[in-house]
DODRENTI-357712 format. One record per residue (C-alpha): z, x negated, y negated. Coordinates in Angstrom, 3 decimals. Layout:
BEGIN
ATOM         w         u         v
ATOM         Z         X         Y
...
% end
This chain:
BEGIN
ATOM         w         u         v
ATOM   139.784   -87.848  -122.926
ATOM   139.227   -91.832  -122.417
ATOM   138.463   -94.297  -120.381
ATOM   140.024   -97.073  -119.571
ATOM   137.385  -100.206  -119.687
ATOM   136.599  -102.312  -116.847
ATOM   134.156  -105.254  -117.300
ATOM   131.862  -105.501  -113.730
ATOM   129.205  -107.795  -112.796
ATOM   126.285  -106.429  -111.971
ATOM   125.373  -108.059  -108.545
ATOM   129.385  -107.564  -108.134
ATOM   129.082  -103.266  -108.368
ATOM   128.424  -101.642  -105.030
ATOM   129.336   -97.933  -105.359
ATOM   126.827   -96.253  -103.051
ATOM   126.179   -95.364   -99.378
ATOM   124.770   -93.223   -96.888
ATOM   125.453   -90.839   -94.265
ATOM   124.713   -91.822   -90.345
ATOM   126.555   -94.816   -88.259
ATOM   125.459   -97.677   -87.393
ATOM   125.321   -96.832   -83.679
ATOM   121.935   -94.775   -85.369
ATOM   118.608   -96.226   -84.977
ATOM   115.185   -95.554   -85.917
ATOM   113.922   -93.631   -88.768
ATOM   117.081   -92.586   -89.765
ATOM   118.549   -95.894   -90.170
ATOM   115.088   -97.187   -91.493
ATOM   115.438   -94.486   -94.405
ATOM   119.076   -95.113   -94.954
ATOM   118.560   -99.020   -95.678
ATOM   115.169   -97.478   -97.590
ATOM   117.526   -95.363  -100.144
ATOM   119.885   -97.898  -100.823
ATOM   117.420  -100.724  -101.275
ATOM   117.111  -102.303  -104.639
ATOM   114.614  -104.937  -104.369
ATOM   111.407  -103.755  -104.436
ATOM   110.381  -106.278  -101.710
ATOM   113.002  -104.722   -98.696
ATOM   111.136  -101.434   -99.244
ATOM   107.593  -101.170   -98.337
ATOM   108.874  -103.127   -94.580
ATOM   111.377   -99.606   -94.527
ATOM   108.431   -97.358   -95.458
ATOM   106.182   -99.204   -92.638
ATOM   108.799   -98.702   -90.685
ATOM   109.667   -95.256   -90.578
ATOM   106.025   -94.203   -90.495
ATOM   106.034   -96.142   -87.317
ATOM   108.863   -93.474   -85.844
ATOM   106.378   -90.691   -87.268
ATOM   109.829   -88.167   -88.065
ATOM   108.504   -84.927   -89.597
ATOM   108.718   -84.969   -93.560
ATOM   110.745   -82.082   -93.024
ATOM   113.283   -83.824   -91.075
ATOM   113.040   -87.293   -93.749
ATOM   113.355   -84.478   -96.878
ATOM   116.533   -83.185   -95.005
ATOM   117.764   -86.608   -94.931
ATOM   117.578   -87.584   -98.649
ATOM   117.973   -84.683  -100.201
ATOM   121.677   -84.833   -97.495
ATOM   123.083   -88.575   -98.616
ATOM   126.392   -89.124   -99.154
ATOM   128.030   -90.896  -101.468
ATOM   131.301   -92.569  -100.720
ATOM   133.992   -92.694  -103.151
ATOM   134.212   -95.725  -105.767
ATOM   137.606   -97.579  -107.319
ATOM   135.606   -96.799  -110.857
ATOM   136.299   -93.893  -111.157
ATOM   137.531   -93.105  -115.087
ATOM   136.362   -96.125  -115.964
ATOM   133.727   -97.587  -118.283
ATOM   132.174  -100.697  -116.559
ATOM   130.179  -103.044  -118.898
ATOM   126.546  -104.269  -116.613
ATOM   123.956  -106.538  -117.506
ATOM   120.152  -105.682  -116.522
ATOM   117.143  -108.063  -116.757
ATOM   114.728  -106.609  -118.452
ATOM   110.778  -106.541  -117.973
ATOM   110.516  -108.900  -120.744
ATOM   112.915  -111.324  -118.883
ATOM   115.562  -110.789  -121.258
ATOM   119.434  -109.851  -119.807
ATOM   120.864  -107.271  -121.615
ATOM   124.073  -105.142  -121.289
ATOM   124.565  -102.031  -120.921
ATOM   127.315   -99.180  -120.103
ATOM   128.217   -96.195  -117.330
ATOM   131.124   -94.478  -117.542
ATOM   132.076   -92.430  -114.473
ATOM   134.413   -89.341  -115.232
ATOM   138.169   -89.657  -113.920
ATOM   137.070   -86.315  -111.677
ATOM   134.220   -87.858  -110.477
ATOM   133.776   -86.376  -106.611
ATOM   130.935   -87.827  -104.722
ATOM   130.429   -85.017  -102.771
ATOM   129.129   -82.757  -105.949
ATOM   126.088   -83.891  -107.173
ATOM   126.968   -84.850  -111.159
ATOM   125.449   -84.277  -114.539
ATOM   124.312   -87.228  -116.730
ATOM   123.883   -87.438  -120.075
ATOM   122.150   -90.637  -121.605
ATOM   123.354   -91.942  -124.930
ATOM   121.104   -93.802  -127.375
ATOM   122.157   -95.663  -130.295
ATOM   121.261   -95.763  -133.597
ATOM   119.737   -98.918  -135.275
ATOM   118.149  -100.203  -132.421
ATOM   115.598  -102.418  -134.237
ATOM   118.433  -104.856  -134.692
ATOM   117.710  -108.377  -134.209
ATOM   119.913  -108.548  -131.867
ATOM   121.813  -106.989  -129.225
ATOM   125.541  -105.269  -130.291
ATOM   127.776  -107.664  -128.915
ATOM   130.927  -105.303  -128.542
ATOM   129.148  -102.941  -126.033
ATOM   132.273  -101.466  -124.505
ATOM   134.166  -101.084  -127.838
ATOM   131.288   -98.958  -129.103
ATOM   131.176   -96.814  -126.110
ATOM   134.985   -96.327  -126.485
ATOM   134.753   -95.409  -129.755
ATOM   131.384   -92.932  -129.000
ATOM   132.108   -89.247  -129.458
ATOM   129.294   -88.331  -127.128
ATOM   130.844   -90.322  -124.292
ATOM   134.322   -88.885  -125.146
ATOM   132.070   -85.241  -124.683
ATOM   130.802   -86.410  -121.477
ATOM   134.109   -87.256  -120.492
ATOM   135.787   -84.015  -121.024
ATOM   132.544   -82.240  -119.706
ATOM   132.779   -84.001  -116.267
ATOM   129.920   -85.894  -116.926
ATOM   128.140   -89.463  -115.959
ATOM   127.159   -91.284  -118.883
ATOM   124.963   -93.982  -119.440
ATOM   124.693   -96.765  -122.706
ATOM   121.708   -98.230  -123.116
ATOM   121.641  -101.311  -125.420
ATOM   118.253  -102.007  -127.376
ATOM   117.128  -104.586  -129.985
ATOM   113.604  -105.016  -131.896
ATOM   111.604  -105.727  -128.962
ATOM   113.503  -103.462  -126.637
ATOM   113.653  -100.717  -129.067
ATOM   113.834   -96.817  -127.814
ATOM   109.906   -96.570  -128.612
ATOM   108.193   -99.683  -126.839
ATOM   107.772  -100.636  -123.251
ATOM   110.848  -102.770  -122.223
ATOM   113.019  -100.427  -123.746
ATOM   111.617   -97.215  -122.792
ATOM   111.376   -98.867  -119.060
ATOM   114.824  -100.309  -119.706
ATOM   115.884   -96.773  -120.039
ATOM   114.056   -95.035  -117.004
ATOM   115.144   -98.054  -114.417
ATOM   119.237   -97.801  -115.337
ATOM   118.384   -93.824  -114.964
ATOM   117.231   -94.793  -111.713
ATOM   119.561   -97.337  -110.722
ATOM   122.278   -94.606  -111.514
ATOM   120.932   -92.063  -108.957
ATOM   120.646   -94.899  -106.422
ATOM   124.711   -95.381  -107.155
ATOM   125.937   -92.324  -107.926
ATOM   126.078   -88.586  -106.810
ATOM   123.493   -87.483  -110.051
ATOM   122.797   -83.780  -110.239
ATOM   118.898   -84.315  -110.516
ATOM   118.458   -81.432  -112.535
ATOM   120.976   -81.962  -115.194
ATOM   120.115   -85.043  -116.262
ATOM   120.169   -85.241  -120.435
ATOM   119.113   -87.456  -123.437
ATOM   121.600   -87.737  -126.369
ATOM   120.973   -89.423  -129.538
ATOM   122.324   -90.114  -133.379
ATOM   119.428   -91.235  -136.499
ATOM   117.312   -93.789  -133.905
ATOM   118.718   -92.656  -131.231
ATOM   117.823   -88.558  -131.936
ATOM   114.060   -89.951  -132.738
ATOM   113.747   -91.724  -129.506
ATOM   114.955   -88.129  -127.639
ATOM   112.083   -86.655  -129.388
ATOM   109.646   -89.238  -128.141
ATOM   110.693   -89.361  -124.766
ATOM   110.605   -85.465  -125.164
ATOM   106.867   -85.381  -126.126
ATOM   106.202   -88.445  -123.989
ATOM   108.426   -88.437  -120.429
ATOM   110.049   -85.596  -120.201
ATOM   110.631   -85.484  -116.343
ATOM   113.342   -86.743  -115.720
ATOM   115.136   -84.683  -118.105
ATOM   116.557   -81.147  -118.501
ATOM   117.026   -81.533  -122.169
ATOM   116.801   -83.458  -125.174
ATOM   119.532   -83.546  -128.007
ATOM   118.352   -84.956  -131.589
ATOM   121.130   -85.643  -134.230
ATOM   119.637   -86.487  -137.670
ATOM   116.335   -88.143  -136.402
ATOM   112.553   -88.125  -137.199
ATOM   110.020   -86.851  -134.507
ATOM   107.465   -89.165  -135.918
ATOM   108.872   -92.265  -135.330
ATOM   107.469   -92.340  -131.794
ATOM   103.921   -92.020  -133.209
ATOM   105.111   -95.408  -135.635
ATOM   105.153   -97.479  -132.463
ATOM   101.730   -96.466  -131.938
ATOM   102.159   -93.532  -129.471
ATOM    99.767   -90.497  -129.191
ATOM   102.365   -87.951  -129.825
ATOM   101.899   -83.817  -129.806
ATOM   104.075   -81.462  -130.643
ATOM   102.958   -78.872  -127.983
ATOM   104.704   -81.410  -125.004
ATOM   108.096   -80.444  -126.504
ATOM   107.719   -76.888  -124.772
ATOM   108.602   -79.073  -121.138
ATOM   111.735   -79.530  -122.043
ATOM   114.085   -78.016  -124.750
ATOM   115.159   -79.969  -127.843
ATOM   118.628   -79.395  -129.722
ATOM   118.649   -80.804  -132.936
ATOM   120.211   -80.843  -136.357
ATOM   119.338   -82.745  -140.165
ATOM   121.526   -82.518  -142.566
ATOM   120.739   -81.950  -146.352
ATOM   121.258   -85.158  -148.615
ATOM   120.329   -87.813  -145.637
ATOM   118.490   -90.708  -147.105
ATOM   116.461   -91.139  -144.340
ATOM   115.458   -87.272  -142.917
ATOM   116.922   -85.000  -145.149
ATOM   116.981   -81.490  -144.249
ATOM   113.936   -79.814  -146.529
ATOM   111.544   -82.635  -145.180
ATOM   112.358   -82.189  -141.561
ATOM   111.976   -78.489  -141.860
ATOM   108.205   -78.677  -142.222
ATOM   107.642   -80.831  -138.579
ATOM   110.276   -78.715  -136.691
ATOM   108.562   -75.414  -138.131
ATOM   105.044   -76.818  -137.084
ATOM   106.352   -77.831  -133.725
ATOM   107.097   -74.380  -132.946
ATOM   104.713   -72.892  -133.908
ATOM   103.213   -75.296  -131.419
ATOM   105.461   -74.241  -128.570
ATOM   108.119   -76.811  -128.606
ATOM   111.136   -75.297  -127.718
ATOM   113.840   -76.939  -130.764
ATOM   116.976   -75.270  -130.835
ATOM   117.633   -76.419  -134.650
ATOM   120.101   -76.404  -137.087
ATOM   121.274   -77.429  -140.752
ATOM   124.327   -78.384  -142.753
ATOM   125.668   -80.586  -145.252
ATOM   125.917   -84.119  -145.225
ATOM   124.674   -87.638  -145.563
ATOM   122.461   -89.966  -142.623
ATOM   126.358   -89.865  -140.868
ATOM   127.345   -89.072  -137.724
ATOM   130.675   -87.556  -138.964
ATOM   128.829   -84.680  -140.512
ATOM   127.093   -83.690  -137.253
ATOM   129.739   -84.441  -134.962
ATOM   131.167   -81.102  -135.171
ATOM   128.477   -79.805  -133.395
ATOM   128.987   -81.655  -130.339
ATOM   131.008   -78.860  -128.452
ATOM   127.542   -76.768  -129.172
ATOM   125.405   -79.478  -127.732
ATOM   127.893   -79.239  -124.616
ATOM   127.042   -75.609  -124.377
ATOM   123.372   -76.125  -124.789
ATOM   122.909   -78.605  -121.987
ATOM   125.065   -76.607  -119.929
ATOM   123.096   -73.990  -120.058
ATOM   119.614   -75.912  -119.830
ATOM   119.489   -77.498  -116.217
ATOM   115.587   -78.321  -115.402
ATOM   113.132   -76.170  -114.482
ATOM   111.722   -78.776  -111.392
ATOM   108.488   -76.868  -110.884
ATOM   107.543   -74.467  -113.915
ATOM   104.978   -72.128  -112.604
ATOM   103.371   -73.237  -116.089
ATOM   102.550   -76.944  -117.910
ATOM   101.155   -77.597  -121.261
ATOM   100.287   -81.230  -121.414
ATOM    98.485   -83.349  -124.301
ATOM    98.777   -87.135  -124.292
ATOM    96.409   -90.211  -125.792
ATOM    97.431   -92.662  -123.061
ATOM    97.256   -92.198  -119.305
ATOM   100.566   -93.895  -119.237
ATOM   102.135   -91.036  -120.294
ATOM    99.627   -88.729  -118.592
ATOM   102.361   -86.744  -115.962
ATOM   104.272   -84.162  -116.664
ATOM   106.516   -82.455  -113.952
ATOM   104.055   -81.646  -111.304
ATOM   100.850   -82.696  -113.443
ATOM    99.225   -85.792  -114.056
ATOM    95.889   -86.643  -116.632
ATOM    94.671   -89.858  -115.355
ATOM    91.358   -89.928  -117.326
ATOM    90.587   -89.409  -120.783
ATOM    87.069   -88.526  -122.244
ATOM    85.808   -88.692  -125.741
ATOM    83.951   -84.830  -125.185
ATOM    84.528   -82.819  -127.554
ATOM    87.714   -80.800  -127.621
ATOM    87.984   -77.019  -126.254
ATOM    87.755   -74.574  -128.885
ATOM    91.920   -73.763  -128.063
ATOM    92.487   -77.432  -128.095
ATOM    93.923   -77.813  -132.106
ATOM    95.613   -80.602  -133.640
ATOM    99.131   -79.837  -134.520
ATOM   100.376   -82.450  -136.877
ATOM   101.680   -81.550  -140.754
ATOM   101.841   -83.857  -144.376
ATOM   104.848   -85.101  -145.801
ATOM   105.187   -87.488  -148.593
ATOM   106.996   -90.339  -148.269
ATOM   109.292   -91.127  -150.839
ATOM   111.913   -92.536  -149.112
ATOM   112.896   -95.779  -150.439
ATOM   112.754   -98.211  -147.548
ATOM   113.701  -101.871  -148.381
ATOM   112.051  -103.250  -145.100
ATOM   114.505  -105.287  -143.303
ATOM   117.062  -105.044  -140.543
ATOM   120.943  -105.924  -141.408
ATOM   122.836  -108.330  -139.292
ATOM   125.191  -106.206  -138.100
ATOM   127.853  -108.668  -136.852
ATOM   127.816  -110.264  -140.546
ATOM   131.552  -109.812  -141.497
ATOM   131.562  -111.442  -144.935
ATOM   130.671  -110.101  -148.472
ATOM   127.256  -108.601  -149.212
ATOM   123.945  -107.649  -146.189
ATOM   123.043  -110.078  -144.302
ATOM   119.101  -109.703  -143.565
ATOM   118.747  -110.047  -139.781
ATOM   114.694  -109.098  -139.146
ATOM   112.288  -107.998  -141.582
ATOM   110.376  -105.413  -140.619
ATOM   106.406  -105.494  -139.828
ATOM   104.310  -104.110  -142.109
ATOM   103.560  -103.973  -146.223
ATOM   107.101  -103.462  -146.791
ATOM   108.991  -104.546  -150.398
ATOM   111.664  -106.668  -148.583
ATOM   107.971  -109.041  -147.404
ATOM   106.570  -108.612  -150.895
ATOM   109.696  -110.213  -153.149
ATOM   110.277  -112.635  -150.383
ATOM   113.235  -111.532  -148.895
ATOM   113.784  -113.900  -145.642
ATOM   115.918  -113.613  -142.222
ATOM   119.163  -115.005  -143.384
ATOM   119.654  -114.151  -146.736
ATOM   123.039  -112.285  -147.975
ATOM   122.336  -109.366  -150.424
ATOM   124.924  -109.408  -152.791
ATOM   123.253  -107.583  -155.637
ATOM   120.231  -104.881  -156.582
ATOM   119.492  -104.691  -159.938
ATOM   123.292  -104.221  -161.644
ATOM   124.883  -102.757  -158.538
ATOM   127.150  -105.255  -156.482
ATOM   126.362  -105.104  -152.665
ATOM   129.589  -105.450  -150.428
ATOM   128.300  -103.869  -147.830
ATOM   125.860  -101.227  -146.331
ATOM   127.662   -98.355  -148.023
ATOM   126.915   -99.683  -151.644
ATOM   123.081  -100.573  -150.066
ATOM   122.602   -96.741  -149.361
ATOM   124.222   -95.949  -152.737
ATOM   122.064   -97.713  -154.931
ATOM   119.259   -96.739  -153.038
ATOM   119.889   -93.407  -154.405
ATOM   119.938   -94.071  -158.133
ATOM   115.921   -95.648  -157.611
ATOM   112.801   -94.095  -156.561
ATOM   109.547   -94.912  -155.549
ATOM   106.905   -97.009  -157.985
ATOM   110.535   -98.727  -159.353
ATOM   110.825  -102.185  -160.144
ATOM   113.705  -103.922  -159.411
ATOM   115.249  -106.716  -158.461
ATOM   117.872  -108.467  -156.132
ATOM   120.443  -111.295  -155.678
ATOM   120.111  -113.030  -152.680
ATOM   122.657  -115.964  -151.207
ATOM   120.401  -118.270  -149.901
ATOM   121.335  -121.607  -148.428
ATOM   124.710  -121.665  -150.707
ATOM   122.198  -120.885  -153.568
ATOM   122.059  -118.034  -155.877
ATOM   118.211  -116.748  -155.585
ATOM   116.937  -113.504  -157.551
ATOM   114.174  -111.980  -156.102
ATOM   112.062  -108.965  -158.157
ATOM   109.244  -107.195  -157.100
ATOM   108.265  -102.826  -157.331
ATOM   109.251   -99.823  -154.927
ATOM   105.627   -98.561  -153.336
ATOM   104.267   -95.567  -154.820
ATOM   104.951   -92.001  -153.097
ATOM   102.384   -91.651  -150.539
ATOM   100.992   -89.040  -148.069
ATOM   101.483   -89.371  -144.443
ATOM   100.864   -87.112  -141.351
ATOM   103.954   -87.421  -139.388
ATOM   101.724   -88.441  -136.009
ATOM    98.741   -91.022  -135.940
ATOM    95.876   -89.447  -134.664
ATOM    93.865   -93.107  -133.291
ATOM    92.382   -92.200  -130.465
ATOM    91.283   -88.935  -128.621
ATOM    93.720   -86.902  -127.004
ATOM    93.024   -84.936  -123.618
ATOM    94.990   -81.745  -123.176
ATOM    95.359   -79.160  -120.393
ATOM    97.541   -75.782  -119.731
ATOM    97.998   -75.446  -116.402
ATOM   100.081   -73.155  -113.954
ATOM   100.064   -71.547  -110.372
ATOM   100.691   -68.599  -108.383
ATOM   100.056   -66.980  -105.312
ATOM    98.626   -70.584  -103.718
ATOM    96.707   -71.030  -106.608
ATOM    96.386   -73.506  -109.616
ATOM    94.707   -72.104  -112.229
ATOM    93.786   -75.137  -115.134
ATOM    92.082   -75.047  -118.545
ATOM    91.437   -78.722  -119.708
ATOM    89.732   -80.726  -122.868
ATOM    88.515   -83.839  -122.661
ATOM    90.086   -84.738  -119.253
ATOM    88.145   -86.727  -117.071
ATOM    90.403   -86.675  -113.890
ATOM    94.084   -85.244  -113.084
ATOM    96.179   -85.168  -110.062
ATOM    98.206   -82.054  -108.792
ATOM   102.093   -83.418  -107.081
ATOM   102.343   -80.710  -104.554
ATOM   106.023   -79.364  -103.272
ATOM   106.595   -76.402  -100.786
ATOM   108.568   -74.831  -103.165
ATOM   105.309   -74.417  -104.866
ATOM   102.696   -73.379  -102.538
ATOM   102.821   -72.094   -98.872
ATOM   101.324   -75.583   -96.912
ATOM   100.310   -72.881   -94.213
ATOM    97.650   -71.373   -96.679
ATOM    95.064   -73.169   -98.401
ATOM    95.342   -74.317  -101.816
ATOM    93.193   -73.462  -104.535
ATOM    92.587   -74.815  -107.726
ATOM    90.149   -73.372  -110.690
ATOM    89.420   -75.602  -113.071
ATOM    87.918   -73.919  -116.619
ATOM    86.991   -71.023  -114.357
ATOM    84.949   -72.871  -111.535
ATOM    86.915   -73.749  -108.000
ATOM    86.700   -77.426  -107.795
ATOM    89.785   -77.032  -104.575
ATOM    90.107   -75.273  -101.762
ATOM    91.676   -76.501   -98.746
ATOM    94.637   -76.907   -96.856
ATOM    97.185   -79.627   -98.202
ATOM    98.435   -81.559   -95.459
ATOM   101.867   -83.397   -96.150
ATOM   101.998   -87.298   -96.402
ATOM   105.136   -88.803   -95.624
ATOM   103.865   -92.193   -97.296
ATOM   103.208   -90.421  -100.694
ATOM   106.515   -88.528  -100.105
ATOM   108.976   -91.841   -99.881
ATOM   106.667   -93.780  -102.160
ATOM   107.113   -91.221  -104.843
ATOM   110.492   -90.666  -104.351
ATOM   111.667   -94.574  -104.226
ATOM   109.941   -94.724  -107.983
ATOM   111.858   -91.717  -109.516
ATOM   114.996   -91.736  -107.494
ATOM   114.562   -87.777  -107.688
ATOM   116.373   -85.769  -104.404
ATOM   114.988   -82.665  -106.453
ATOM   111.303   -83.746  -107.102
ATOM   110.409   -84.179  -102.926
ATOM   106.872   -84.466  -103.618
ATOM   104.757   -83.938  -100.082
ATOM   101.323   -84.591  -101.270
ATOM    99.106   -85.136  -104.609
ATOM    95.398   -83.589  -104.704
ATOM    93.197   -85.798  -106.977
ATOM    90.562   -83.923  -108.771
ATOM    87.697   -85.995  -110.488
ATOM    85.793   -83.908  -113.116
ATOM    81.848   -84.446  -114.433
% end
């Protein structure tokens, strides 16, 4: 099934509202302008507001987790928005709203990540690519919402704007549209399947489940993340590699999905024949449907195993680390990384991928002691030639790529302000790697509760914070909370309806109704 493509403004699109009249007053019409607010100056005014009416936070739960939706002319359409990003920078991106779309029934959605998003610049064909997608075309026949994301080096999958690129359209979609909070999903081909990963070991709350097509669960830790393999266990992974890719063939990738479960992570993963191509995995997609269909989230697991290097990534679910100390680590506290040589052969440079004539155009060069710096290779340049091999296009890049290896020389032709330039220089050496940095200390805890209690083992955590829901814990019955054996908590949690709509404005979750946090500092 398709869409047919609609091209929106942004400040034009007004698909949501709320339940209530107008002849309601008070809290109730306080919260309603509260929910649909987007400008984060309107809301704190609301928040005052209702507190002022004092409502019960049962009564203001009821409420949110009740709005209605009304019904939207977009429906089986893909609209094509623009969002300014925290970098200042507009960029486009894509939703696509099913042609059974009922506001009433809260929604899956499934976000869909490109590959090659280090680009130097932004696709500029957004909607044809998202008609062409096969993962859109399976979130149309599924029923589903789907979102496009559109990234670039500097707003790549891994780094700040785009990661908070990603969580604010996530966001701005619930505020819109009917989203079933619990079946919300991250889909993604070669940069695209690395960045679920990442997101997977990094923010994982948002998300039921992660699916990885041909990608690297490394590449996170590249951009300078403290990644672990035990995180994937929040949230479960599918993913596939196939044998002859260029990039993350199939007996490399092996190794890192064996290690991460043996770490916990739960990878549903699989194998088959093929090239760094999304037509041999794209079979598989009816099996990814199944998957996620039968993954929704798991809101409040009665158990959390959390490890990160940055207090930016420090929450998980209903846990957060917000200090990390340089103790030593508990004696169950291991590393769980694994070796792998590198011997792919990696030019160092981004294509220019709206270059239509013959040979590669060079769009960015990559950071780093890469061969594409060493020979000279600059932004600009057209590839026409490695060593004897002709270079039309990317296809005969990849080609001659395989008939080299590592420690090499060789050389290449290079069109170069209308003049013929040859370039030489040698491939790097095979080298040793550990697929995640390890540059600063990591603090990890396992956590879980029962029976009004919170029973947590940590290393090297300095403080944490417990998000408290009902569903939980009994309010009526004091909480308690053992930390490494010693009971650091135990008191009565008394709801506050500030934290409550605070919490829920930033994650846009009906699901996730936190009532309180407890902060525990430790010596």
């Amino acid at each position: 099934m398709r869409l047919s493509i609609t091209l929106v403004s942004a400040v034009a699109v007004v698909l949501f509202g709320f339940g209530g009249s107008s002849a309601e007053a008070g809290w109730e019409e306080a919260l309603d302008a509260l929910v649909a607010a987007s400008d984060d100056g309107e809301r704190e005014p609301l928040i005052a507001d209702i507190l002022d009416y004092a409502p019960s936070w049962q009564e203001v739960a009821t409420r949110i987790q009740s709005t209605t939706f009304p019904t939207t002319d977009l429906v089986g359409q893909a609209v094509l928005r623009t969002t300014v990003c925290i970098d200042t920078v507009e960029r486009p991106w894509v939703l696509q709203i099913p042609p059974d779309y009922d506001p009433s029934v809260p929604t899956p959605l499934l976000v869909v990540l490109h590959g090659g998003v280090g680009a130097a610049e932004v696709r500029d064909d957004p909607l044809e690519y998202v008609a062409e997608s096969e993962q859109g075309a399976l979130a149309l026949d599924r029923g589903w919402i789907s979102v496009f994301p559109f990234g670039q080096d500097g707003a790549t999958w891994f780094d700040e704007v785009g990661m908070t690129n990603i969580r604010d359209l996530v966001r701005t979609i619930k505020r819109e549209l009917n989203v079933d909070d619990d079946r919300v999903w991250m889909s993604g081909f070669s940069d695209g399947a690395s960045a679920g990963f990442a997101h997977a070991m990094l923010a994982p709350t948002d998300y039921a489940a992660f699916v990885a097509l041909n990608g690297h669960m490394g590449v996170g830790s590249d951009f300078d993340h403290s990644t672990h393999a035990p995180n994937m266990s929040a949230a479960p992974i599918f993913a596939t590699t196939t044998f002859d890719d260029g990039l993350y063939p199939s007996h490399k990738m092996r190794r890192s999905m064996e290690m991460a479960r043996d770490a916990g992570a739960d990878i549903y993963y699989r194998e088959f024949p093929g090239e760094h191509d999304f037509d041999d995995v794209k079979d598989e997609l009816p099996a990814v449907a199944r998957f996620l269909e039968r993954h929704p989230r798991d809101p409040f697991p009665s158990r959390v195993a959390w490890e990160v290097g940055s207090t930016d990534f420090g929450e998980c679910r209903w846990f957060a680390i917000d200090r990390i100390t340089t103790d030593e680590p508990a004696p169950w506290h291991e590393d769980h990384n694994v070796a792998l040589t590198d011997d792919r052969v990696t030019i160092g440079f981004q294509p220019d991928y709206e270059f239509e004539g013959t040979g590669i155009r060079v769009g960015v060069l990559s950071d780093g002691d890469y061969p594409a710096r060493n020979i000279g290779l600059k932004a600009g340049d057209v590839i026409v030639k490695a060593d004897a091999a002709r270079l039309d296009s990317l296809p005969d890049l990849y080609e001659w790529k395989g008939t080299v290896e590592r420690g090499d020389a060789f050389e290449m032709t290079v069109l170069r302000d209308g003049e013929s330039v040859v370039l030489r220089g040698a491939l790097p050496e095979p080298a040793g790697h550990f697929i995640f940095k390890r540059d600063v200390p990591s603090a990890a805890v396992r956590a879980g509760f029962a029976a009004n209690r919170i029973d947590v083992q940590t290393s090297r955590v300095g403080a944490f914070r417990i998000l408290v829901h009902p569903d939980m814990i009994v309010l009526e019955q004091p909480l308690v909370i053992e930390v490494n054996g010693e009971v650091v908590f135990d008191e009565f949690v008394e709801p506050d309806l500030q934290f409550m709509l605070s919490n829920f404005i930033s994650n846009r979750d009906r699901v996730l109704l936190y009532v309180a946090e407890v902060a525990v500092d430790l010596p």
